[in-house]
MARKOL-385664 format. One record per residue: chain; z, y, x of N, C-alpha, C in turn. Coordinates in nm, 2 decimals, always signed. Layout:
# MARKOL-385664
<node><mol>A</mol><n_w>Z</n_w><n_v>Y</n_v><n_u>X</n_u><ca_w>Z</ca_w><ca_v>Y</ca_v><ca_u>X</ca_u><c_w>Z</c_w><c_v>Y</c_v><c_u>X</c_u></node>
...
//
This chain:
# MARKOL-385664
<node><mol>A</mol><n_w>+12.65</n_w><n_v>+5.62</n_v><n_u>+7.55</n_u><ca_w>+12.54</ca_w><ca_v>+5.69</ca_v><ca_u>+7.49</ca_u><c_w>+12.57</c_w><c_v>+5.70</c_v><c_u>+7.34</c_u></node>
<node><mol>A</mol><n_w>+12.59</n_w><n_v>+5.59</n_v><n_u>+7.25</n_u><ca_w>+12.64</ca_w><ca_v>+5.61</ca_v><ca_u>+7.15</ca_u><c_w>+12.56</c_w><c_v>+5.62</c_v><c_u>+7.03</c_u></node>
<node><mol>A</mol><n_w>+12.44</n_w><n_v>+5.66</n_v><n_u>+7.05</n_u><ca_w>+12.35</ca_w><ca_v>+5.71</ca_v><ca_u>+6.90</ca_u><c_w>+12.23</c_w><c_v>+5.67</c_v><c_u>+6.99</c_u></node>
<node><mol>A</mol><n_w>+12.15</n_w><n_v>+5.64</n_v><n_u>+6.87</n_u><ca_w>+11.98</ca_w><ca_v>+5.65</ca_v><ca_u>+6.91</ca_u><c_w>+11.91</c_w><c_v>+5.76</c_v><c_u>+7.00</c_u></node>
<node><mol>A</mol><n_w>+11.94</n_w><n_v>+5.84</n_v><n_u>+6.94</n_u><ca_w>+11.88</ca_w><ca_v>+5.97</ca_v><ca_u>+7.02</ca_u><c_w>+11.87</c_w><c_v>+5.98</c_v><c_u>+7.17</c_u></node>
<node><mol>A</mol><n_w>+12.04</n_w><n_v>+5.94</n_v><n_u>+7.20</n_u><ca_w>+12.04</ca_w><ca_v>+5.99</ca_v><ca_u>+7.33</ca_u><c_w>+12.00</c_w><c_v>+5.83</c_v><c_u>+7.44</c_u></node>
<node><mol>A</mol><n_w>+11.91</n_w><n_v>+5.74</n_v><n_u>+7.36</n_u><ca_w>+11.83</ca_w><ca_v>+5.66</ca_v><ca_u>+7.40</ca_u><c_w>+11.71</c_w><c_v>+5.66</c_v><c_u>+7.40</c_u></node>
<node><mol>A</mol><n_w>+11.63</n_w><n_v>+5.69</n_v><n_u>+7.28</n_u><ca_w>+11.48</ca_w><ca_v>+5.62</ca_v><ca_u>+7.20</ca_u><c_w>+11.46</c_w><c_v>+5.82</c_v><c_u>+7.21</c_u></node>
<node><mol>A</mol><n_w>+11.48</n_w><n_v>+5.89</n_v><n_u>+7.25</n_u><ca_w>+11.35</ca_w><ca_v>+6.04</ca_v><ca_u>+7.22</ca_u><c_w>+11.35</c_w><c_v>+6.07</c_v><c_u>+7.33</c_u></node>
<node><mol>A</mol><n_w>+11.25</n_w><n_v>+6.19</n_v><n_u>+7.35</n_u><ca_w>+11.15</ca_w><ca_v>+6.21</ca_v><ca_u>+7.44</ca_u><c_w>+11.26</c_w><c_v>+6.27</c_v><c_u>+7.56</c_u></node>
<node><mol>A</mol><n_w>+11.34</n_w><n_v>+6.35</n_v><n_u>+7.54</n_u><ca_w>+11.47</ca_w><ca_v>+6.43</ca_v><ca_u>+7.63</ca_u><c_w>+11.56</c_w><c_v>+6.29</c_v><c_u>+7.71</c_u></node>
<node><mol>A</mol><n_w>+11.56</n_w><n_v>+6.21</n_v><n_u>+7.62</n_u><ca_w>+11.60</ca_w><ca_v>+6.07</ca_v><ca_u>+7.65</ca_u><c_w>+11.59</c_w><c_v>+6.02</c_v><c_u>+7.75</c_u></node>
<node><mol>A</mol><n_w>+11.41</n_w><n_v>+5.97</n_v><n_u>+7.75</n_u><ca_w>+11.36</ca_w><ca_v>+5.95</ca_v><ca_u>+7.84</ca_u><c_w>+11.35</c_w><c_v>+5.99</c_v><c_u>+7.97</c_u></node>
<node><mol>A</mol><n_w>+11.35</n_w><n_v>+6.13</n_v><n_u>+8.00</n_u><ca_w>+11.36</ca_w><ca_v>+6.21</ca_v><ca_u>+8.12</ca_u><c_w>+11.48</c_w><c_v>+6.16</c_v><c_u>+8.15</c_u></node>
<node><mol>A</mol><n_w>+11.55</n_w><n_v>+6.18</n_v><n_u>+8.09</n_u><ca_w>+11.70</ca_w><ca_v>+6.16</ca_v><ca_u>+8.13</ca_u><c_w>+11.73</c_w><c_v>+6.07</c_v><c_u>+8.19</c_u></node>
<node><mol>A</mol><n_w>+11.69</n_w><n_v>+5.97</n_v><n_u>+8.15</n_u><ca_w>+11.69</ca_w><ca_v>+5.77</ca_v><ca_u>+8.19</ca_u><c_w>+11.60</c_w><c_v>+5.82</c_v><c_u>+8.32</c_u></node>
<node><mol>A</mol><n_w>+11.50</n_w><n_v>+5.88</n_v><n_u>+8.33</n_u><ca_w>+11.37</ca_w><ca_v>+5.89</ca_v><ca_u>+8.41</ca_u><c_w>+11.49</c_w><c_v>+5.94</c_v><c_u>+8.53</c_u></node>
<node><mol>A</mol><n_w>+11.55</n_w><n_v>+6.05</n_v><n_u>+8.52</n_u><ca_w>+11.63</ca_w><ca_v>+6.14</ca_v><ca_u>+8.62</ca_u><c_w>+11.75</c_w><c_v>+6.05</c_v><c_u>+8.69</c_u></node>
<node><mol>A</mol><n_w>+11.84</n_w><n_v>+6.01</n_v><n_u>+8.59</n_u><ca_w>+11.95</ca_w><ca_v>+5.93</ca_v><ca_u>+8.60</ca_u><c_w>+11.91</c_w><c_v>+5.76</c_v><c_u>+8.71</c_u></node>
<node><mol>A</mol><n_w>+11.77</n_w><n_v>+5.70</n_v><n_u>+8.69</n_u><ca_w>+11.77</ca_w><ca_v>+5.60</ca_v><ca_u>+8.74</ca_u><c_w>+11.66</c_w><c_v>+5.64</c_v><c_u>+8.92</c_u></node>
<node><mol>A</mol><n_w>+11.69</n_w><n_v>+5.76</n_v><n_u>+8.91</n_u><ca_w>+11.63</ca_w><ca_v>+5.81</ca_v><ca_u>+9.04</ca_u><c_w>+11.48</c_w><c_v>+5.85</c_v><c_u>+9.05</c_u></node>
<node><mol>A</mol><n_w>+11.41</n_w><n_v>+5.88</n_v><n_u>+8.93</n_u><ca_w>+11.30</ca_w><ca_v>+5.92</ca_v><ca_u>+8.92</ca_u><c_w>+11.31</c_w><c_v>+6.06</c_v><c_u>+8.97</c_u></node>
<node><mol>A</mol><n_w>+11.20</n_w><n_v>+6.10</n_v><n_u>+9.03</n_u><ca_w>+11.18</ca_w><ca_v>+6.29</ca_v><ca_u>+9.07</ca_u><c_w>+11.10</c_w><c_v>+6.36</c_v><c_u>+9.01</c_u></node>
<node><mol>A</mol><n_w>+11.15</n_w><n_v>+6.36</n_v><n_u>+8.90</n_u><ca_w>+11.05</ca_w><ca_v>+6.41</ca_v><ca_u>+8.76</ca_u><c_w>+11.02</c_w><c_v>+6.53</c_v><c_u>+8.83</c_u></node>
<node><mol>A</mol><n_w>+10.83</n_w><n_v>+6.56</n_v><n_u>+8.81</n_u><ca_w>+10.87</ca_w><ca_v>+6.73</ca_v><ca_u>+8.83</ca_u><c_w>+10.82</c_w><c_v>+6.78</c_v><c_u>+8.73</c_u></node>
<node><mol>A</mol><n_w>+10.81</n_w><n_v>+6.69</n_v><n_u>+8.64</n_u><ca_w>+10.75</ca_w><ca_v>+6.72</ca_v><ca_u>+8.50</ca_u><c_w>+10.88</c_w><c_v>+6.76</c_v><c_u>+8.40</c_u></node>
<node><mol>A</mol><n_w>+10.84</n_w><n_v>+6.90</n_v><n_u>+8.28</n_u><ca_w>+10.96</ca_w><ca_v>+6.89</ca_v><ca_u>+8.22</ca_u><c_w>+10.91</c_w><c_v>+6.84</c_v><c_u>+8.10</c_u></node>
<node><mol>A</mol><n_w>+10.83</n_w><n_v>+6.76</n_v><n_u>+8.06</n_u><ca_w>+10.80</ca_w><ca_v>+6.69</ca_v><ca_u>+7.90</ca_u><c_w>+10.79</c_w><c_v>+6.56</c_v><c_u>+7.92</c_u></node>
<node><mol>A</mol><n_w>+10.79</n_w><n_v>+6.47</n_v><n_u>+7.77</n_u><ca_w>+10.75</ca_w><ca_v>+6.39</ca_v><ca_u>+7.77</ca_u><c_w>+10.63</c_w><c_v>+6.33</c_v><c_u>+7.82</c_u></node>
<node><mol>A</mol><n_w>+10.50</n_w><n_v>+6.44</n_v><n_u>+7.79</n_u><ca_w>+10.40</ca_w><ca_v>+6.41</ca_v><ca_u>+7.80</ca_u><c_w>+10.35</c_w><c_v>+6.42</c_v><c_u>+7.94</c_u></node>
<node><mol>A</mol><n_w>+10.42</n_w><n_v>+6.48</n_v><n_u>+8.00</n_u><ca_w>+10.41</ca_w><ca_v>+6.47</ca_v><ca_u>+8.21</ca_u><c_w>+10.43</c_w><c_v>+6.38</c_v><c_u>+8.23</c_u></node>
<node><mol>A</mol><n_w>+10.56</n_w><n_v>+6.32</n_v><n_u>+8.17</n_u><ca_w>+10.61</ca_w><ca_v>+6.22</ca_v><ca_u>+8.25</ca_u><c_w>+10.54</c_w><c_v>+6.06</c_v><c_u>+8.22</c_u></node>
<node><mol>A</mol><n_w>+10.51</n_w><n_v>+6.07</n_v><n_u>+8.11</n_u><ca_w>+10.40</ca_w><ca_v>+5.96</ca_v><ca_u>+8.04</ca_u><c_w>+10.28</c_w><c_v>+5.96</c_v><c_u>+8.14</c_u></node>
<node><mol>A</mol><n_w>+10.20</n_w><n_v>+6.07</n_v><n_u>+8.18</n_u><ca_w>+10.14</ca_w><ca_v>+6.09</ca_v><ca_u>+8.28</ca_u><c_w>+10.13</c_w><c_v>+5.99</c_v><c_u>+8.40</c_u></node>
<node><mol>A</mol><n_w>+10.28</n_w><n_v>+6.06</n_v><n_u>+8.47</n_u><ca_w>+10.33</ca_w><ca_v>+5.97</ca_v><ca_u>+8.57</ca_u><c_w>+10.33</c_w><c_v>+5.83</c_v><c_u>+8.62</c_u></node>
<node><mol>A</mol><n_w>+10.40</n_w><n_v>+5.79</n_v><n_u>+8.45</n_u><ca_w>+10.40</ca_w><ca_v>+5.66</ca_v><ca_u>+8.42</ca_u><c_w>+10.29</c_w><c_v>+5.57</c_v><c_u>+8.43</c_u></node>
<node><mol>A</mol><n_w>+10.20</n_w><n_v>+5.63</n_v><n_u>+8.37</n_u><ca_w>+10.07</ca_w><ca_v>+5.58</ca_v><ca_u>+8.39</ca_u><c_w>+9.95</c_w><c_v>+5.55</c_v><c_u>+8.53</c_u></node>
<node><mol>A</mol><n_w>+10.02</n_w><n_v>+5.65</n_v><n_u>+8.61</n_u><ca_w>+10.01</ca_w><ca_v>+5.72</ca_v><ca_u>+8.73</ca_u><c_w>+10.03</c_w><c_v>+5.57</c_v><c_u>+8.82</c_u></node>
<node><mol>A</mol><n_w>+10.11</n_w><n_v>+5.50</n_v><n_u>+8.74</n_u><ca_w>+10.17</ca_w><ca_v>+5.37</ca_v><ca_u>+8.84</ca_u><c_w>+10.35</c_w><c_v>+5.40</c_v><c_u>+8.85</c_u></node>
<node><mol>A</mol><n_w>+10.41</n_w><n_v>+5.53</n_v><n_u>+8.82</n_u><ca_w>+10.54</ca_w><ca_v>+5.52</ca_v><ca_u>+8.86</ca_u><c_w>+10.63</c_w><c_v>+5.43</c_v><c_u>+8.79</c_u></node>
<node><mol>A</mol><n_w>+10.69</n_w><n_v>+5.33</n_v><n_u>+8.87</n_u><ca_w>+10.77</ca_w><ca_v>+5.23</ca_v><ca_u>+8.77</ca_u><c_w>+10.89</c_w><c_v>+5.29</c_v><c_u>+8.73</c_u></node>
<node><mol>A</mol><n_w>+10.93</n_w><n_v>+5.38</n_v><n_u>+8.77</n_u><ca_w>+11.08</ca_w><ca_v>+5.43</ca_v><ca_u>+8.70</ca_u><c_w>+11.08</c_w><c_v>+5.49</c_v><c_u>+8.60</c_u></node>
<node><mol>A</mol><n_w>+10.94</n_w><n_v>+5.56</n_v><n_u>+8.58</n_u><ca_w>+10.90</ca_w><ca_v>+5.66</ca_v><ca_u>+8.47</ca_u><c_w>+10.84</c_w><c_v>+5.49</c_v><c_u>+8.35</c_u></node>
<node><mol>A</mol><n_w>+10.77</n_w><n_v>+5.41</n_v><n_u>+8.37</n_u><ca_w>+10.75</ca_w><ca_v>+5.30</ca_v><ca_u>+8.30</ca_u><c_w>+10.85</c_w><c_v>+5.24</c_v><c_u>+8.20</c_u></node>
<node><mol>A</mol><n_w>+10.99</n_w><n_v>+5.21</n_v><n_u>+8.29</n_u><ca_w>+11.09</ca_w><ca_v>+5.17</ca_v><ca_u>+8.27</ca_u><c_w>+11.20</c_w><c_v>+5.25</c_v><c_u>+8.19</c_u></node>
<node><mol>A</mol><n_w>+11.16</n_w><n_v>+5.40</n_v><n_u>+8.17</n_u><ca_w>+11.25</ca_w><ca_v>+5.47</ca_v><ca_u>+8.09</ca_u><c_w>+11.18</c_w><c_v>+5.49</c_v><c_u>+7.94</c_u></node>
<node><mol>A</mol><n_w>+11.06</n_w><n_v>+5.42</n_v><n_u>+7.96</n_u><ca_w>+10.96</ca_w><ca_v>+5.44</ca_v><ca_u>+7.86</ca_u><c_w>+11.01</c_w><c_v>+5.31</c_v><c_u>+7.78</c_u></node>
<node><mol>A</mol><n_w>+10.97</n_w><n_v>+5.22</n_v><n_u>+7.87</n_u><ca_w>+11.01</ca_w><ca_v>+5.07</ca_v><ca_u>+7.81</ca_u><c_w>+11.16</c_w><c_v>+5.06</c_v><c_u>+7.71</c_u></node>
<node><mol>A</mol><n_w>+11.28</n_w><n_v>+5.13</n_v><n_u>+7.78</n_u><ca_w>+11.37</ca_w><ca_v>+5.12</ca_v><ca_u>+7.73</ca_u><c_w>+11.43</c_w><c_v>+5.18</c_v><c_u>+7.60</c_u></node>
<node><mol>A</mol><n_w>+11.35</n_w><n_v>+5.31</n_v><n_u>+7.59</n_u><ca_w>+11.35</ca_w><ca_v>+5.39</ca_v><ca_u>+7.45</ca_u><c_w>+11.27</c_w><c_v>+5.26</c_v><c_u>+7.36</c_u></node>
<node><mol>A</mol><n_w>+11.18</n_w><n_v>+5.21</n_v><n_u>+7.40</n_u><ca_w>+11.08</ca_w><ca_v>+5.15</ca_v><ca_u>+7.33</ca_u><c_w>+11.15</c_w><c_v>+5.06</c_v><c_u>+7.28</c_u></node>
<node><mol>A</mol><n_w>+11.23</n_w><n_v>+4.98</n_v><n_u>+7.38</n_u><ca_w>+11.32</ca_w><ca_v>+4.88</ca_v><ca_u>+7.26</ca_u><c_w>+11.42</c_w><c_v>+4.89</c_v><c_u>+7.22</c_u></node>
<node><mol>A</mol><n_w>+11.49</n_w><n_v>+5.01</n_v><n_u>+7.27</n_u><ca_w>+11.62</ca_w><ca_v>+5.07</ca_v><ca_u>+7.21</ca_u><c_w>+11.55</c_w><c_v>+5.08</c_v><c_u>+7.04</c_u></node>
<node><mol>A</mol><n_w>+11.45</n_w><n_v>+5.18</n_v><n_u>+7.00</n_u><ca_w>+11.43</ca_w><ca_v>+5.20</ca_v><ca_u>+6.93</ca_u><c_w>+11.33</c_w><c_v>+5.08</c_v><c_u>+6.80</c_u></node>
<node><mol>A</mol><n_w>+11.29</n_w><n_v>+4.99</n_v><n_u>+6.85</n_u><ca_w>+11.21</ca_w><ca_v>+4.88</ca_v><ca_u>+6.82</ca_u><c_w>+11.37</c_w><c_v>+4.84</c_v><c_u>+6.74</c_u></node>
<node><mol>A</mol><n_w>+11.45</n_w><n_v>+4.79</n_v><n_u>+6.83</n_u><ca_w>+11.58</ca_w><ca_v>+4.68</ca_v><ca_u>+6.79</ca_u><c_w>+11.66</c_w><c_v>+4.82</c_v><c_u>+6.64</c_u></node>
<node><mol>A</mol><n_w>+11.64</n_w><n_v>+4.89</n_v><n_u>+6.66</n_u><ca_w>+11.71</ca_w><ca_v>+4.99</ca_v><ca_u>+6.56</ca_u><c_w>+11.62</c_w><c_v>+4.97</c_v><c_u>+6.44</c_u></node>
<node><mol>A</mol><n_w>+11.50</n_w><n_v>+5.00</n_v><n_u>+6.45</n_u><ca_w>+11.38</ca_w><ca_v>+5.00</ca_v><ca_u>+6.33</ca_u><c_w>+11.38</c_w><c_v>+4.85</c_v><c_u>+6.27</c_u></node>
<node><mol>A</mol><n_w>+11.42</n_w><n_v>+4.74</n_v><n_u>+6.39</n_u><ca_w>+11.44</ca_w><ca_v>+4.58</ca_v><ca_u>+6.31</ca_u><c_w>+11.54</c_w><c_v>+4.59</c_v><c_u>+6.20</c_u></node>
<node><mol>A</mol><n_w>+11.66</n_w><n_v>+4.63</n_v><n_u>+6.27</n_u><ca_w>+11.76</ca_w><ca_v>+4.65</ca_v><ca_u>+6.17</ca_u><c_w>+11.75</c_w><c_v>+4.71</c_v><c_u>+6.04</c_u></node>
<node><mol>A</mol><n_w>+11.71</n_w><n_v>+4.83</n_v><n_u>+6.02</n_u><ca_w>+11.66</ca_w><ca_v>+4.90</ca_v><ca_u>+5.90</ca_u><c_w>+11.58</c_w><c_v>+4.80</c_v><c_u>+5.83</c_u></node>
<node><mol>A</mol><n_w>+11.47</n_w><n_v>+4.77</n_v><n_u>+5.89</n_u><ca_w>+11.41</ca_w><ca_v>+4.68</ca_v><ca_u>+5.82</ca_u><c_w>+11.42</c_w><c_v>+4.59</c_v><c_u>+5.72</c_u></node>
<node><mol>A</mol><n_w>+11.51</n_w><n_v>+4.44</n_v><n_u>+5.81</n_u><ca_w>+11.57</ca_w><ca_v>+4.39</ca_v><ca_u>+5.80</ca_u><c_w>+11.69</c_w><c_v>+4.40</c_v><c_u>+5.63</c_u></node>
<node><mol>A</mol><n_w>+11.75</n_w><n_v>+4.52</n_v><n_u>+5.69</n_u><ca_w>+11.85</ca_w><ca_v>+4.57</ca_v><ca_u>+5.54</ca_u><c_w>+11.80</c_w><c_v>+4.63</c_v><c_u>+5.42</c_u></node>
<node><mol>A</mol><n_w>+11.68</n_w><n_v>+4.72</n_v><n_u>+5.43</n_u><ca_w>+11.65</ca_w><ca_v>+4.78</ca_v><ca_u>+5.35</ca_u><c_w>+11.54</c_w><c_v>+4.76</c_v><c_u>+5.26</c_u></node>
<node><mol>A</mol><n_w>+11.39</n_w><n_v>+4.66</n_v><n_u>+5.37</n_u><ca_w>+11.30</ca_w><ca_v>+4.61</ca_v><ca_u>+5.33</ca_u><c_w>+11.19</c_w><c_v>+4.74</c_v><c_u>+5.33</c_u></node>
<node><mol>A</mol><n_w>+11.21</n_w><n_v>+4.82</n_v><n_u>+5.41</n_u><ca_w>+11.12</ca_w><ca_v>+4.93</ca_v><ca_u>+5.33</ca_u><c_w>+10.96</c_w><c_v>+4.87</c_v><c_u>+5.33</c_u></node>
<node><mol>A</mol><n_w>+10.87</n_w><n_v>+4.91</n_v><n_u>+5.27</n_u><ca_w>+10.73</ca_w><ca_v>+4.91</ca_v><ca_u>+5.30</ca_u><c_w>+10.66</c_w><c_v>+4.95</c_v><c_u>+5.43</c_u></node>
<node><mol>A</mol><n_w>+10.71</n_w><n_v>+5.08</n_v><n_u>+5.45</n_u><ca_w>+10.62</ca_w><ca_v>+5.19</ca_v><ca_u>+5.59</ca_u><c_w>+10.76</c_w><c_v>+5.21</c_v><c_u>+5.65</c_u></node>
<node><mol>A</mol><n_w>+10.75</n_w><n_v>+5.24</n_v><n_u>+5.77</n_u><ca_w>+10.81</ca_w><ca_v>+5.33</ca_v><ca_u>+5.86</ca_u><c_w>+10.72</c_w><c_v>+5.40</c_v><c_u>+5.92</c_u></node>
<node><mol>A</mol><n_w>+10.78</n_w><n_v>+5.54</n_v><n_u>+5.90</n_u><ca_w>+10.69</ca_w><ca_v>+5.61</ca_v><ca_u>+5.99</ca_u><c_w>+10.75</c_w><c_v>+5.70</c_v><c_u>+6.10</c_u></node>
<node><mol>A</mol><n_w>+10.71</n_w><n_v>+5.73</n_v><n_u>+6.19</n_u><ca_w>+10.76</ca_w><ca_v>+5.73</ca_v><ca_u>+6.36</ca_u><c_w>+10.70</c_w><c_v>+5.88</c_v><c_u>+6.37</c_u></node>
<node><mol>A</mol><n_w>+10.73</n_w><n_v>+6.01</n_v><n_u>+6.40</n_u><ca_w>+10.67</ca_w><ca_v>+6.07</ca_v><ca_u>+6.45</ca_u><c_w>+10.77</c_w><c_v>+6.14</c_v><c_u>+6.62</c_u></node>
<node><mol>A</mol><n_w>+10.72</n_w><n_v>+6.27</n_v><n_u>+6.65</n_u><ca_w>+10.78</ca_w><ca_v>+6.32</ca_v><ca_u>+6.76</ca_u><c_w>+10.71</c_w><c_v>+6.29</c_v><c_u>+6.89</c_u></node>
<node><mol>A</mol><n_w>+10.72</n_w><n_v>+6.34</n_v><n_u>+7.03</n_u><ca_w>+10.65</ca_w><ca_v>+6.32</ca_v><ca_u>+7.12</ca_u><c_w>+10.61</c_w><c_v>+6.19</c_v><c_u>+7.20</c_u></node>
<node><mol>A</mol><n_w>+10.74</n_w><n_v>+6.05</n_v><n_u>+7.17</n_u><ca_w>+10.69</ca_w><ca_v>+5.98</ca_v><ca_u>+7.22</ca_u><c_w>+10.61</c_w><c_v>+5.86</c_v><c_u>+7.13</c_u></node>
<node><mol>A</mol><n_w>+10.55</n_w><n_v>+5.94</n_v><n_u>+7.04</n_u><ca_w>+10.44</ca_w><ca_v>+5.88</ca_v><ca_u>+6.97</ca_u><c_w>+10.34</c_w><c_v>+5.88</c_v><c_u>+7.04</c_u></node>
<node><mol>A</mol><n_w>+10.32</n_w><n_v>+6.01</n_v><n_u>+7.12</n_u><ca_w>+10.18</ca_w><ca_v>+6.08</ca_v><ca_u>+7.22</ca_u><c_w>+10.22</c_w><c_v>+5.93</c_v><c_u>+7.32</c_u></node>
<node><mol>A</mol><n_w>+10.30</n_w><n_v>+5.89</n_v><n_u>+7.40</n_u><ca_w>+10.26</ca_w><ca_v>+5.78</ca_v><ca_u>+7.44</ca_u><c_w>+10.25</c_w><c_v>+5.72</c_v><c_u>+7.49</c_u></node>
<node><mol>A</mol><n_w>+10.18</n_w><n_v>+5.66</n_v><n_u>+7.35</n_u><ca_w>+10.10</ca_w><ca_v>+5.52</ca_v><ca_u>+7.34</ca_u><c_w>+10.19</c_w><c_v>+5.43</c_v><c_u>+7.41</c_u></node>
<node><mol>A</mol><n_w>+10.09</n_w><n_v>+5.34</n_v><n_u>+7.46</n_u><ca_w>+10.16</ca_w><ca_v>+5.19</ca_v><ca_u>+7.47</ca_u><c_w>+10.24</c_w><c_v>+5.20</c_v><c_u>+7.56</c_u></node>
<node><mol>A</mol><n_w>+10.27</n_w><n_v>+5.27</n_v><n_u>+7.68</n_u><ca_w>+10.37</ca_w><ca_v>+5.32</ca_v><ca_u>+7.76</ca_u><c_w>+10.51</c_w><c_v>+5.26</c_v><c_u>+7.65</c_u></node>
<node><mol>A</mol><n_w>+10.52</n_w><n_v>+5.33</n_v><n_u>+7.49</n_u><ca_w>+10.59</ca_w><ca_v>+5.31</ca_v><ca_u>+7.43</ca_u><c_w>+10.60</c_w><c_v>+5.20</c_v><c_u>+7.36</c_u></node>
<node><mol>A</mol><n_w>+10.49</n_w><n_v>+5.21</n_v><n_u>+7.29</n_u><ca_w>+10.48</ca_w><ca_v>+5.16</ca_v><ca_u>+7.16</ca_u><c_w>+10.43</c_w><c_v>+5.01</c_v><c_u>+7.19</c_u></node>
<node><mol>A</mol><n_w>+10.44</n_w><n_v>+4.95</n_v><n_u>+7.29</n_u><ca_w>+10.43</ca_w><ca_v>+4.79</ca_v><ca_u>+7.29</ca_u><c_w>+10.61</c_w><c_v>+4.78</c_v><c_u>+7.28</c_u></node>
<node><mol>A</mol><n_w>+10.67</n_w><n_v>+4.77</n_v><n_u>+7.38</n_u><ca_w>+10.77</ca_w><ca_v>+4.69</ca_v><ca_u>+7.36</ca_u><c_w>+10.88</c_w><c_v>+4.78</c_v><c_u>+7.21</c_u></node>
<node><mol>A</mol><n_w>+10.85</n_w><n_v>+4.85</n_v><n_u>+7.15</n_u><ca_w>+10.88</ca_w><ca_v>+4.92</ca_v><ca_u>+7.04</ca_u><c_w>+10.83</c_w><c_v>+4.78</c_v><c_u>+6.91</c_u></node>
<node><mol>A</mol><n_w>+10.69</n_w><n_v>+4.75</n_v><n_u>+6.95</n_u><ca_w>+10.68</ca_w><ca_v>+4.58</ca_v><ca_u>+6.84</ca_u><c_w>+10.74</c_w><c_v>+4.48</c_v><c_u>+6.86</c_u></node>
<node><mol>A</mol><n_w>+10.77</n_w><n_v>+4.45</n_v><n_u>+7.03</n_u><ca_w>+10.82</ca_w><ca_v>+4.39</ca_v><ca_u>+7.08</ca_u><c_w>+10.94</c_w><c_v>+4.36</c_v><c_u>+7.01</c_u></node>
<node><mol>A</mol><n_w>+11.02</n_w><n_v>+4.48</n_v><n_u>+6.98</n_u><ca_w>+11.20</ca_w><ca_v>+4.43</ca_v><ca_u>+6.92</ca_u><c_w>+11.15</c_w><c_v>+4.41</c_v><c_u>+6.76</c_u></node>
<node><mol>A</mol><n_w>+11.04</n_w><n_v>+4.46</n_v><n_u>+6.71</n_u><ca_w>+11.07</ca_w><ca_v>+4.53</ca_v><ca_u>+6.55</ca_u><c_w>+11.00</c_w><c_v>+4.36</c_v><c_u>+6.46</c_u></node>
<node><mol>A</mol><n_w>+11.04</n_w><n_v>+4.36</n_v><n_u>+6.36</n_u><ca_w>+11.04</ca_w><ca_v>+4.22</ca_v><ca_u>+6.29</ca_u><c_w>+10.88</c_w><c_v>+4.23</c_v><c_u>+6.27</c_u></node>
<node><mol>A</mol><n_w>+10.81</n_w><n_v>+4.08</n_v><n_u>+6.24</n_u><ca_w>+10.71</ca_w><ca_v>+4.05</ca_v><ca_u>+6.26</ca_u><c_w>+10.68</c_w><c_v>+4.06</c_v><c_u>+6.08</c_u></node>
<node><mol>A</mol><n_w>+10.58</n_w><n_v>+4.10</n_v><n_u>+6.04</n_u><ca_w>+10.55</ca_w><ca_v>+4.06</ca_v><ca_u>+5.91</ca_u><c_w>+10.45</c_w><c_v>+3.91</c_v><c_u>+5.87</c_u></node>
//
């Protein structure tokens, strides 16, 4: 995979969603977030995995650069904790 992208965004996740045997019939993030919620664990799990793909990337920056804010936008902001828990889960504690 190589780069962030084609781990931590929303095309990502379908991908992971499709590739690990999900039957997406949804073509967005925000369907498949649905799903997830829905109870599907495969759709949970592609969510989970951007989440700390992307958590362990944002530690790093962190980490080197010190910034103040990070700010996160794009669809799998929409969601929520689907994502954005294990996303704290990797990112440094203040």
């Amino acid at each position: 995979m190589g780069h962030l992208e084609a781990i931590a965004s929303g095309p990502a996740v379908l991908a992971e969603y499709r590739r690990s045997g999900g039957r997406a019939t949804s073509s967005s993030t925000a369907e498949l977030a649905e799903e997830a919620r829905d109870g599907d664990a495969l759709a949970r799990e592609a969510f989970s995995k951007a989440g700390r793909a992307l958590g362990s990337a944002l530690g790093g920056v962190a980490n080197l650069l010190s910034p103040e804010v990070i700010v996160l936008g794009g669809g799998l902001v929409e969601a929520g904790d689907l994502w954005w828990q294990y996303l704290e889960q990797r990112s440094p504690k203040n």
